[in-house]
PDB file with SEQRES, HELIX, SHEET and CRYST1 records, atoms N, CA, C and O in Angstrom:
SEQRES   1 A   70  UNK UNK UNK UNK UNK UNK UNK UNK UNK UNK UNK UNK UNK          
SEQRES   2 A   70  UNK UNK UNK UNK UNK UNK UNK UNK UNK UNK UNK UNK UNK          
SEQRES   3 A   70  UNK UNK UNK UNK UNK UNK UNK UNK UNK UNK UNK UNK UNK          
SEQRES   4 A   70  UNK UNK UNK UNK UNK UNK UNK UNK UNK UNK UNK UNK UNK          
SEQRES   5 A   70  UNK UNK UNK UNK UNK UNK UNK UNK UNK UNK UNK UNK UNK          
SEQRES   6 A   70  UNK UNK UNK UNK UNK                                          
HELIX    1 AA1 UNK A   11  UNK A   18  1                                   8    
HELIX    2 AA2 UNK A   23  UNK A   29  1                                   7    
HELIX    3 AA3 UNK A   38  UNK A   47  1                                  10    
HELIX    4 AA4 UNK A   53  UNK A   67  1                                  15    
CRYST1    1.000    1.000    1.000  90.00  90.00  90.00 P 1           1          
ATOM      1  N   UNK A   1      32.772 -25.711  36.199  1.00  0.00           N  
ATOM      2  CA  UNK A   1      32.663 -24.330  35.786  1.00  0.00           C  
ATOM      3  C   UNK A   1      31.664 -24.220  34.634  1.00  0.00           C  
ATOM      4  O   UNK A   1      31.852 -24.737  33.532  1.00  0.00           O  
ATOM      5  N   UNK A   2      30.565 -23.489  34.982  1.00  0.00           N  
ATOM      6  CA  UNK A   2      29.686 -22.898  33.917  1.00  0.00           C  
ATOM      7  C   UNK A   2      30.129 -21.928  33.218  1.00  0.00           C  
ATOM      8  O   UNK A   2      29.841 -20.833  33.701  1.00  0.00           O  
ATOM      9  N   UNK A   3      31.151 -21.874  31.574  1.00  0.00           N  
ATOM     10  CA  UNK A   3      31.511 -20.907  30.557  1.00  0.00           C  
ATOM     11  C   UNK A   3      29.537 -20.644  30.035  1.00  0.00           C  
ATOM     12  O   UNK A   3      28.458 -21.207  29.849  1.00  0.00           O  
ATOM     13  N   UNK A   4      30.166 -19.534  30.035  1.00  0.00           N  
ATOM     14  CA  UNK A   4      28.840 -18.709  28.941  1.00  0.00           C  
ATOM     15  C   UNK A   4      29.151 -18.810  27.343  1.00  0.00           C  
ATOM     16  O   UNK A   4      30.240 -18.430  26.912  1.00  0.00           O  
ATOM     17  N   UNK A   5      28.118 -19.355  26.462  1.00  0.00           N  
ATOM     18  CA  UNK A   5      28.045 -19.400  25.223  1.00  0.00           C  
ATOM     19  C   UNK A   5      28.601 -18.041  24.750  1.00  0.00           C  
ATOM     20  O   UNK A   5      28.372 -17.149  25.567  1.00  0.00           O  
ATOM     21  N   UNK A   6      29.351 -17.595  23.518  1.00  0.00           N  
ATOM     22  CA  UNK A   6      29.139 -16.664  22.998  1.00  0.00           C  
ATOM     23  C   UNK A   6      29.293 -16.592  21.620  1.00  0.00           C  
ATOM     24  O   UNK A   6      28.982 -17.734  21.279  1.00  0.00           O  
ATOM     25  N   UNK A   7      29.501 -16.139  20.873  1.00  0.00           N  
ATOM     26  CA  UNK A   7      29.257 -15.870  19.538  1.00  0.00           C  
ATOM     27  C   UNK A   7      27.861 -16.353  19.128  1.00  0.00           C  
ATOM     28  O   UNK A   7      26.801 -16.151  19.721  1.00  0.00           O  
ATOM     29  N   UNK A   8      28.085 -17.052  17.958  1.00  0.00           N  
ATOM     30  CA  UNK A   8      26.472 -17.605  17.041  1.00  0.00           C  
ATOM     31  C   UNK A   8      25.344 -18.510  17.697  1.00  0.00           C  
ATOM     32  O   UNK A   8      24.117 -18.605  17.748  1.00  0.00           O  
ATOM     33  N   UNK A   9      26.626 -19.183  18.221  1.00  0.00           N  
ATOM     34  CA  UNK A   9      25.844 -20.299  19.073  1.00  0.00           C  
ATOM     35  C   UNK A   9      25.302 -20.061  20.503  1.00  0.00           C  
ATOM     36  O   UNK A   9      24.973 -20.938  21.301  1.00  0.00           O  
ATOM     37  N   UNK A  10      25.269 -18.833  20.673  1.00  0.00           N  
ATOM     38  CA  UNK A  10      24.496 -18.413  21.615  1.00  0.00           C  
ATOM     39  C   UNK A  10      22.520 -17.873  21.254  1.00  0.00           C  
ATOM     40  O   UNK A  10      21.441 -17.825  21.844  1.00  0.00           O  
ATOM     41  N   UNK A  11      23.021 -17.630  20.135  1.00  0.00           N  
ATOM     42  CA  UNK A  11      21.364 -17.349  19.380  1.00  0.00           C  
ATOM     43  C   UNK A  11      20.939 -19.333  19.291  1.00  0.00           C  
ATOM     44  O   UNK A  11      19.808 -19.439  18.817  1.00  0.00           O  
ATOM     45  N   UNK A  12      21.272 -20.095  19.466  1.00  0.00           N  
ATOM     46  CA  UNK A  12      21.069 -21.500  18.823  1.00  0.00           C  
ATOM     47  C   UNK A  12      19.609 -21.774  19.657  1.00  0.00           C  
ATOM     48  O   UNK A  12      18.506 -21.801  19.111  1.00  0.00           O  
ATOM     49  N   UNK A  13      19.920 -22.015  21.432  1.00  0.00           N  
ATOM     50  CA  UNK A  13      18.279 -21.979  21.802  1.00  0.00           C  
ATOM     51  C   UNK A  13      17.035 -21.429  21.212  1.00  0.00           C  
ATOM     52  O   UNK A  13      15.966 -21.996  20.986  1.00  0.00           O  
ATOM     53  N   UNK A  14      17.403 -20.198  21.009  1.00  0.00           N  
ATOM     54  CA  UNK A  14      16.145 -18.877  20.468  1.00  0.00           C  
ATOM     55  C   UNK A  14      16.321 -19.569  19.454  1.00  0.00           C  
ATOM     56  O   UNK A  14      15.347 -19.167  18.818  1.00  0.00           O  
ATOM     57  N   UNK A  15      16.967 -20.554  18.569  1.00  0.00           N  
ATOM     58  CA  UNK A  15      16.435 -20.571  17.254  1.00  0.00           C  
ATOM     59  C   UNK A  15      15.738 -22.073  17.033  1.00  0.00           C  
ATOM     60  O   UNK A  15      15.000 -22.409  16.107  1.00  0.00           O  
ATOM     61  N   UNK A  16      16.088 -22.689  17.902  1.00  0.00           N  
ATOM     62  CA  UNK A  16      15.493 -24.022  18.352  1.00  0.00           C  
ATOM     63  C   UNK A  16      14.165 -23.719  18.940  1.00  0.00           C  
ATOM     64  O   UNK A  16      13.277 -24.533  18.688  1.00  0.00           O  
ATOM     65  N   UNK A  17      13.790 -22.421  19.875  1.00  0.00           N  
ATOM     66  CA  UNK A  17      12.531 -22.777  20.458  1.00  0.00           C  
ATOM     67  C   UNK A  17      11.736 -21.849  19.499  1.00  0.00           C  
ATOM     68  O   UNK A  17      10.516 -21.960  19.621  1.00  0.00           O  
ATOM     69  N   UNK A  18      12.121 -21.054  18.672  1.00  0.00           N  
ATOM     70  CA  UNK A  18      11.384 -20.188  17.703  1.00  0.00           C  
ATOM     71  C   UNK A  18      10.669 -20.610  16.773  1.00  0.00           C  
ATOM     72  O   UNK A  18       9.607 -20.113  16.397  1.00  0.00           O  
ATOM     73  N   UNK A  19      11.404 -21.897  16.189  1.00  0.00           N  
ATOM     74  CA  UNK A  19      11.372 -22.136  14.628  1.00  0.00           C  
ATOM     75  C   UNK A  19      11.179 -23.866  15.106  1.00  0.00           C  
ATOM     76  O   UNK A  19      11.396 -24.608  14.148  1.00  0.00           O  
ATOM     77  N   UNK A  20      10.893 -24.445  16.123  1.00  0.00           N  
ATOM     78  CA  UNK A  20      10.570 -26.017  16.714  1.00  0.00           C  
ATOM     79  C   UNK A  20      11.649 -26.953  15.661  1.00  0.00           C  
ATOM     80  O   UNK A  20      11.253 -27.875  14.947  1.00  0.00           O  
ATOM     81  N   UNK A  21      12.818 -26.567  15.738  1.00  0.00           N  
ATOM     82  CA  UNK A  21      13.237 -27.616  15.244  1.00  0.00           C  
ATOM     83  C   UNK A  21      14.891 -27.668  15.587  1.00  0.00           C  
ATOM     84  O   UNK A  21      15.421 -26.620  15.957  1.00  0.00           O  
ATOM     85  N   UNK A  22      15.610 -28.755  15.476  1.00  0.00           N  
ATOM     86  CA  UNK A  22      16.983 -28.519  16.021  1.00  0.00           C  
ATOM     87  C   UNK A  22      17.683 -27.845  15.602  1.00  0.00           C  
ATOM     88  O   UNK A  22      17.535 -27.674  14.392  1.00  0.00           O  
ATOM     89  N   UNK A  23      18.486 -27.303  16.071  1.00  0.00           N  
ATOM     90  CA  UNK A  23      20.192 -26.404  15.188  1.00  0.00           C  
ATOM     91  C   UNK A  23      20.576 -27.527  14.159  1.00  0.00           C  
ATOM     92  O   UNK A  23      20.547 -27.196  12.974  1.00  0.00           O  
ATOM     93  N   UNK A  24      20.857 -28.542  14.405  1.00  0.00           N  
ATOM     94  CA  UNK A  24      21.282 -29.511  13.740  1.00  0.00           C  
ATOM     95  C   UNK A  24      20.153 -29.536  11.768  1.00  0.00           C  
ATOM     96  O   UNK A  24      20.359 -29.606  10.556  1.00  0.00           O  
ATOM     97  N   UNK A  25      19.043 -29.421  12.766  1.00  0.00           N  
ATOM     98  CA  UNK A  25      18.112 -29.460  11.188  1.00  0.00           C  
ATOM     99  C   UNK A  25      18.708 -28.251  10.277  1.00  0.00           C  
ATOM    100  O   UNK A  25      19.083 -28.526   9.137  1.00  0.00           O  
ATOM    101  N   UNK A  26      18.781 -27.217  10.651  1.00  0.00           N  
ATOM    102  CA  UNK A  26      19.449 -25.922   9.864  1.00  0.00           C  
ATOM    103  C   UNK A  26      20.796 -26.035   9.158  1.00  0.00           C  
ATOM    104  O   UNK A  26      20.980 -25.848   7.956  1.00  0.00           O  
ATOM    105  N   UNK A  27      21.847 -26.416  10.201  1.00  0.00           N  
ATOM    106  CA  UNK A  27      22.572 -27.108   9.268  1.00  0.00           C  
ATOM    107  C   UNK A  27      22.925 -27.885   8.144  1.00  0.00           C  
ATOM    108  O   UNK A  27      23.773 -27.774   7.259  1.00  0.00           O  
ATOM    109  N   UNK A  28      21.905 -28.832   8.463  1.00  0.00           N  
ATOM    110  CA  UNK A  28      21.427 -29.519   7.141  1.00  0.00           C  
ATOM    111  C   UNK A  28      20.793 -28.988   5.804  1.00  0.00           C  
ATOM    112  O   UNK A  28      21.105 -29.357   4.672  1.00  0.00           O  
ATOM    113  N   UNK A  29      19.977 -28.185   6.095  1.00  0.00           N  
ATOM    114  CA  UNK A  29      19.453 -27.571   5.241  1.00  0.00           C  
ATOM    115  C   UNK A  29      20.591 -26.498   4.467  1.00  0.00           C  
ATOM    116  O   UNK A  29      20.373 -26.357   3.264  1.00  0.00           O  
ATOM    117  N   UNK A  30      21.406 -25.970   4.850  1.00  0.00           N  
ATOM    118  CA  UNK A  30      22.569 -24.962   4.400  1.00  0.00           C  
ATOM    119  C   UNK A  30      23.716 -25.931   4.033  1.00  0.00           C  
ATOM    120  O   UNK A  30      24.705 -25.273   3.711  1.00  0.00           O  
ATOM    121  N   UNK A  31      23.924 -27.202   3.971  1.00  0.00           N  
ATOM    122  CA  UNK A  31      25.067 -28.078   4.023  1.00  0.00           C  
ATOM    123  C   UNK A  31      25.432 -28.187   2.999  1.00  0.00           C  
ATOM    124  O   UNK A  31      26.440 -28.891   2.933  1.00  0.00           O  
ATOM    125  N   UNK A  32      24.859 -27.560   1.495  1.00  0.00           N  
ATOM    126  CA  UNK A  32      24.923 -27.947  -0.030  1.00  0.00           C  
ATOM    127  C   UNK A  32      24.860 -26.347  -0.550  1.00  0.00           C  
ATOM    128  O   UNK A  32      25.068 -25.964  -1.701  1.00  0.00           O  
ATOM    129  N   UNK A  33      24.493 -25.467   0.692  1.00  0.00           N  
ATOM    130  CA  UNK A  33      25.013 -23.856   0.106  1.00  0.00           C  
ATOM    131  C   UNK A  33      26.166 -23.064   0.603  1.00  0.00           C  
ATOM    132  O   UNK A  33      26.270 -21.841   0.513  1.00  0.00           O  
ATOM    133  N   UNK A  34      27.068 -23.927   1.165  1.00  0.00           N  
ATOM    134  CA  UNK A  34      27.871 -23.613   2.130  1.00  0.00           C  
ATOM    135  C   UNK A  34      29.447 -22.804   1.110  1.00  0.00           C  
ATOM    136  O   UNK A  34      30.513 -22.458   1.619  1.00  0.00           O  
ATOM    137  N   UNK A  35      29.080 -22.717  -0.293  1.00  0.00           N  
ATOM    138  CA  UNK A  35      30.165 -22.277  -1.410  1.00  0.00           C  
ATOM    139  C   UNK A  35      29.462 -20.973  -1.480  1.00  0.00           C  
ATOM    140  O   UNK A  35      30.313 -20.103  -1.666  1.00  0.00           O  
ATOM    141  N   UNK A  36      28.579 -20.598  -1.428  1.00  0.00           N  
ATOM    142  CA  UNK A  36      27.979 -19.515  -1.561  1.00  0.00           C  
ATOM    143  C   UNK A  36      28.068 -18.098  -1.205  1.00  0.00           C  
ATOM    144  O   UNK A  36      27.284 -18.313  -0.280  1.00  0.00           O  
ATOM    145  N   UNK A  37      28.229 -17.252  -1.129  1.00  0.00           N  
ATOM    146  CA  UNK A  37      28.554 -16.036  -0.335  1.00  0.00           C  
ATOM    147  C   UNK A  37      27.108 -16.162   0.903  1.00  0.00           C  
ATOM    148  O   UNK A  37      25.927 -16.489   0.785  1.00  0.00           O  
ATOM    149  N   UNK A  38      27.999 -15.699   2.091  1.00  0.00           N  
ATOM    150  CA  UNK A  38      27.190 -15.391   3.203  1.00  0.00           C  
ATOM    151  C   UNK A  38      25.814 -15.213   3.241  1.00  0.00           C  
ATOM    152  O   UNK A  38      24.919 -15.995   3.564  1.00  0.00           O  
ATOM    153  N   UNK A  39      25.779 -13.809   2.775  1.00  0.00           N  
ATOM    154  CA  UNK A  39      24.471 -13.171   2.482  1.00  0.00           C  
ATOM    155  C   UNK A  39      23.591 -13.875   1.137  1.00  0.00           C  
ATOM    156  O   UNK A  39      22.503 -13.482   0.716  1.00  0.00           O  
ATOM    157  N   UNK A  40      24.224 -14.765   0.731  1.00  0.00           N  
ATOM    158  CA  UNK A  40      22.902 -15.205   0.037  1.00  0.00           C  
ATOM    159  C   UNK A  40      22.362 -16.418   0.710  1.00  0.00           C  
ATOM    160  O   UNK A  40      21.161 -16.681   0.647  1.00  0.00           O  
ATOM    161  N   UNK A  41      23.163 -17.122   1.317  1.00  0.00           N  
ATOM    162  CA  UNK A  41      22.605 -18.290   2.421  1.00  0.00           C  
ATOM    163  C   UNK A  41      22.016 -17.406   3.554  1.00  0.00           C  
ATOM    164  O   UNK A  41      20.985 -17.997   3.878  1.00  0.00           O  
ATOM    165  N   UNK A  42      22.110 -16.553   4.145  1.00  0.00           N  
ATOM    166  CA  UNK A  42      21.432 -15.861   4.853  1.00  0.00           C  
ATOM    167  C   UNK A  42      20.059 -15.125   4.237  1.00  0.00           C  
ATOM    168  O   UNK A  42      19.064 -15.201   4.958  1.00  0.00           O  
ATOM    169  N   UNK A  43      19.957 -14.586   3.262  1.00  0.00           N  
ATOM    170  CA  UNK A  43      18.607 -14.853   2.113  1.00  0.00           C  
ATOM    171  C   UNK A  43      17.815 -15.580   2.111  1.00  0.00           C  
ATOM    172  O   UNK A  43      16.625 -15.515   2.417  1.00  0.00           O  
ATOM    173  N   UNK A  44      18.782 -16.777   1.555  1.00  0.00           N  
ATOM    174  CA  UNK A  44      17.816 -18.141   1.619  1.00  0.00           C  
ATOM    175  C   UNK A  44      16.971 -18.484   2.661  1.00  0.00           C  
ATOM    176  O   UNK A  44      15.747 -18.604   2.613  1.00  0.00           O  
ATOM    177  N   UNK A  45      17.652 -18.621   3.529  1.00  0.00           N  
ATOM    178  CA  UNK A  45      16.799 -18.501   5.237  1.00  0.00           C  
ATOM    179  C   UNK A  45      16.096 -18.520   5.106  1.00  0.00           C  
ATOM    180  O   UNK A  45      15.274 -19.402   4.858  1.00  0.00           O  
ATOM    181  N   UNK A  46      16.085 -16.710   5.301  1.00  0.00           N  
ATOM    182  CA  UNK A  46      14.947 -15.781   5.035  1.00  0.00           C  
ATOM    183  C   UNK A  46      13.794 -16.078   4.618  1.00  0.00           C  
ATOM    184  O   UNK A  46      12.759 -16.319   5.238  1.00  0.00           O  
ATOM    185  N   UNK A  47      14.099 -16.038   3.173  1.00  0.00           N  
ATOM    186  CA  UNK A  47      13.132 -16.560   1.947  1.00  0.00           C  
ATOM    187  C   UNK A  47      12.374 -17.279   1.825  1.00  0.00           C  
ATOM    188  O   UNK A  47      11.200 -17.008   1.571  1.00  0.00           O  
ATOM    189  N   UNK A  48      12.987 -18.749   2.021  1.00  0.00           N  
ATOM    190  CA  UNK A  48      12.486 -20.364   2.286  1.00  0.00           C  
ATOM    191  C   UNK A  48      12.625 -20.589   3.250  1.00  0.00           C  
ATOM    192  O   UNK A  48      13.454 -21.474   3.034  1.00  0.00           O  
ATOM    193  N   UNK A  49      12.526 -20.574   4.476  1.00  0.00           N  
ATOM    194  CA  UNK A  49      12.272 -20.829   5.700  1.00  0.00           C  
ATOM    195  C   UNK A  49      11.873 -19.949   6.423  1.00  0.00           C  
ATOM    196  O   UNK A  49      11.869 -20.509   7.519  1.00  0.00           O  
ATOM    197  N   UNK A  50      11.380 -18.510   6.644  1.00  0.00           N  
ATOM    198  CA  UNK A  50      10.824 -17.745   6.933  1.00  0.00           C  
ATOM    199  C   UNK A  50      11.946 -17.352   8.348  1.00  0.00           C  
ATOM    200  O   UNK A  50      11.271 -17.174   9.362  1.00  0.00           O  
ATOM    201  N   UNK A  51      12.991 -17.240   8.521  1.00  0.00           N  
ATOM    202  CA  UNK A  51      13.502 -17.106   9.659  1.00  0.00           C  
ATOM    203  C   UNK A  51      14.359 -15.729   9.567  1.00  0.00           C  
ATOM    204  O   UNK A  51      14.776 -15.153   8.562  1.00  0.00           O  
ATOM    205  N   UNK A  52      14.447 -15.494  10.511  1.00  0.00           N  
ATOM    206  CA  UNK A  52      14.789 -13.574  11.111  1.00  0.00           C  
ATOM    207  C   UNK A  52      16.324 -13.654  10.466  1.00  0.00           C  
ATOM    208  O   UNK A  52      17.001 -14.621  10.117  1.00  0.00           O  
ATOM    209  N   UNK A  53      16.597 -12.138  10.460  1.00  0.00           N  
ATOM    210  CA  UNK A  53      18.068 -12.010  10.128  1.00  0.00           C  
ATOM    211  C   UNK A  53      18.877 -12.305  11.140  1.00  0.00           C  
ATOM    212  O   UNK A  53      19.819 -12.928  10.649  1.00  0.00           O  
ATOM    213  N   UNK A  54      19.021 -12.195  12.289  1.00  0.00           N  
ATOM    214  CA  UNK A  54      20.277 -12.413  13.239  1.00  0.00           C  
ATOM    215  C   UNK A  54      19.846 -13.956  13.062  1.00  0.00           C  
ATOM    216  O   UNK A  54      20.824 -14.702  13.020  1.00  0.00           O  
ATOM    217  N   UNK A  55      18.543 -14.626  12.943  1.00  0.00           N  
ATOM    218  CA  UNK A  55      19.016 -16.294  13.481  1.00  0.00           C  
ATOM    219  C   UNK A  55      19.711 -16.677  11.955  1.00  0.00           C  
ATOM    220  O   UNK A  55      20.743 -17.342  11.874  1.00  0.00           O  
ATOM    221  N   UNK A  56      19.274 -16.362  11.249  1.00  0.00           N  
ATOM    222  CA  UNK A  56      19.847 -16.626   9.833  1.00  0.00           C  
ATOM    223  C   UNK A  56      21.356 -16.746   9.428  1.00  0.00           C  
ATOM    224  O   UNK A  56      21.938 -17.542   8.690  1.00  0.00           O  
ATOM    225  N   UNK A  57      21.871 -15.468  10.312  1.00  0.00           N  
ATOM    226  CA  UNK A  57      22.969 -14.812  10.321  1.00  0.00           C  
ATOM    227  C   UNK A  57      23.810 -15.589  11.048  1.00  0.00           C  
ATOM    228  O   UNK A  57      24.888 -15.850  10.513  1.00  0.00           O  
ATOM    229  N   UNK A  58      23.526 -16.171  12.490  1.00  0.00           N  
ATOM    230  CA  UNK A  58      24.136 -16.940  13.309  1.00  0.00           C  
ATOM    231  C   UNK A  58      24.410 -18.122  12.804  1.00  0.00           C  
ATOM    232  O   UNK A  58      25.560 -18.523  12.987  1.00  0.00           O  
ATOM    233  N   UNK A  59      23.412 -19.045  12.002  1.00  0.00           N  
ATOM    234  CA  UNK A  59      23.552 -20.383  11.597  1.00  0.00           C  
ATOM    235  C   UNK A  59      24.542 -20.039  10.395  1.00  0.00           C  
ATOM    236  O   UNK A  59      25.523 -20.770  10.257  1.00  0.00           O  
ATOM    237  N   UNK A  60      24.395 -19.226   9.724  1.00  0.00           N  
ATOM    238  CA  UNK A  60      25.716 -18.782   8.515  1.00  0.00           C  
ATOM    239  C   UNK A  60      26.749 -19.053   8.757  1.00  0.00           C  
ATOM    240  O   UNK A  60      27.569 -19.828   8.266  1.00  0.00           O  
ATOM    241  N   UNK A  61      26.736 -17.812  10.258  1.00  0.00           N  
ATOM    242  CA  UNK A  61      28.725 -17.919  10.311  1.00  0.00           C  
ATOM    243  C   UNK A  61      28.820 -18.498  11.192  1.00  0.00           C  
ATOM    244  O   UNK A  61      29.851 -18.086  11.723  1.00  0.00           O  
ATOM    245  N   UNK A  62      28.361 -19.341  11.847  1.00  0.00           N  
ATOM    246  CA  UNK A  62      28.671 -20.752  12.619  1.00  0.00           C  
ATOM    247  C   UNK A  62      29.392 -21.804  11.759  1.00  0.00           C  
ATOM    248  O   UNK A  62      30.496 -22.341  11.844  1.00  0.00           O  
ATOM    249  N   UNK A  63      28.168 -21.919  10.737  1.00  0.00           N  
ATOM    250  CA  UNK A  63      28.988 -22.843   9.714  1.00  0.00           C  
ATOM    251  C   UNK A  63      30.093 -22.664   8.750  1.00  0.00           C  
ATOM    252  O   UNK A  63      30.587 -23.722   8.362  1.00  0.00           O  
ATOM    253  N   UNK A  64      30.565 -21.646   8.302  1.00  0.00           N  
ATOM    254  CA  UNK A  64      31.225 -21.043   7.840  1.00  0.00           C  
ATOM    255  C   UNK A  64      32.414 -21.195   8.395  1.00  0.00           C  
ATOM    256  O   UNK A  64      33.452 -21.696   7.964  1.00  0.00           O  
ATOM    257  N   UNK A  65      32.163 -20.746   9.310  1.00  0.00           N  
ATOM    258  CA  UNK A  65      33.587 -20.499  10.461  1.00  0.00           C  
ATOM    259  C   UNK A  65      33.817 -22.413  11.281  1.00  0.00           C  
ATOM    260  O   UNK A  65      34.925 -22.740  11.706  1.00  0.00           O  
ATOM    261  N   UNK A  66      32.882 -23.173  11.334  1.00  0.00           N  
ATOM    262  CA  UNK A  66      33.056 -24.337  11.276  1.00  0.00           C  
ATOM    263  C   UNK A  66      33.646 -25.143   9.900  1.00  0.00           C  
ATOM    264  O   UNK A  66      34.460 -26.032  10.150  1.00  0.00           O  
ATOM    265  N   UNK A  67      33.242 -24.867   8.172  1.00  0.00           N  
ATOM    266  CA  UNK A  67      34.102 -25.315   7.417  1.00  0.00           C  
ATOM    267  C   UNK A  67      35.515 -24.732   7.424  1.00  0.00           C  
ATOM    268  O   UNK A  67      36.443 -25.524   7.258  1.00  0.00           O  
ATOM    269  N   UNK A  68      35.781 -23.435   7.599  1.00  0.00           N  
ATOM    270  CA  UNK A  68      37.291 -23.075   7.781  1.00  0.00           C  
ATOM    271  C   UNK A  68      38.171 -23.753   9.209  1.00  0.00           C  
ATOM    272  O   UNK A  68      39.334 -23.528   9.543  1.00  0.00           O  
ATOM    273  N   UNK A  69      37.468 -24.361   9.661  1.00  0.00           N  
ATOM    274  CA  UNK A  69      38.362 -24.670  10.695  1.00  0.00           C  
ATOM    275  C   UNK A  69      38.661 -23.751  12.158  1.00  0.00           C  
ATOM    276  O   UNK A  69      39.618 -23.891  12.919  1.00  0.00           O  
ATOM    277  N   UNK A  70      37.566 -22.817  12.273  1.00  0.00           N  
ATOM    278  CA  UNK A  70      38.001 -21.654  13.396  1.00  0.00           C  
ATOM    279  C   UNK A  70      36.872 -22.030  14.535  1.00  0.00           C  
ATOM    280  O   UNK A  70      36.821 -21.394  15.587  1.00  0.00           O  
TER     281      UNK A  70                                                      
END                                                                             
């Protein structure tokens, strides 16, 4: 059975073929701002990595919702 992606990790391709680099690299990069409120790691993105608000947004509360346990 083929399930369909949904939530964040459905933006993850588009952000892999957008920005040439893995989901995994993004993570990394957010792995030491992860105390932070949302929207300022979603900023950061932005800011220093030049990347759009929804992909920004997706890698946020992916991880987010991956440190809480959901």
């Amino acid at each position: 059975m083929n399930e369909k992606v949904k939530g964040p990790a459905s933006y993850f391709p588009s952000i892999e073929k957008t920005y040439g680099q893995p989901i995994g690299h993004w993570f990394e990069v957010i792995k030491d701002k992860l105390e932070l409120p949302h929207m300022q790691i979603v900023a950061f993105l932005k800011e220093t990595h030049g990347l759009g608000h929804g992909h920004a947004n997706a890698i946020v509360a992916h991880q987010l919702a991956a440190k809480k346990g959901a």
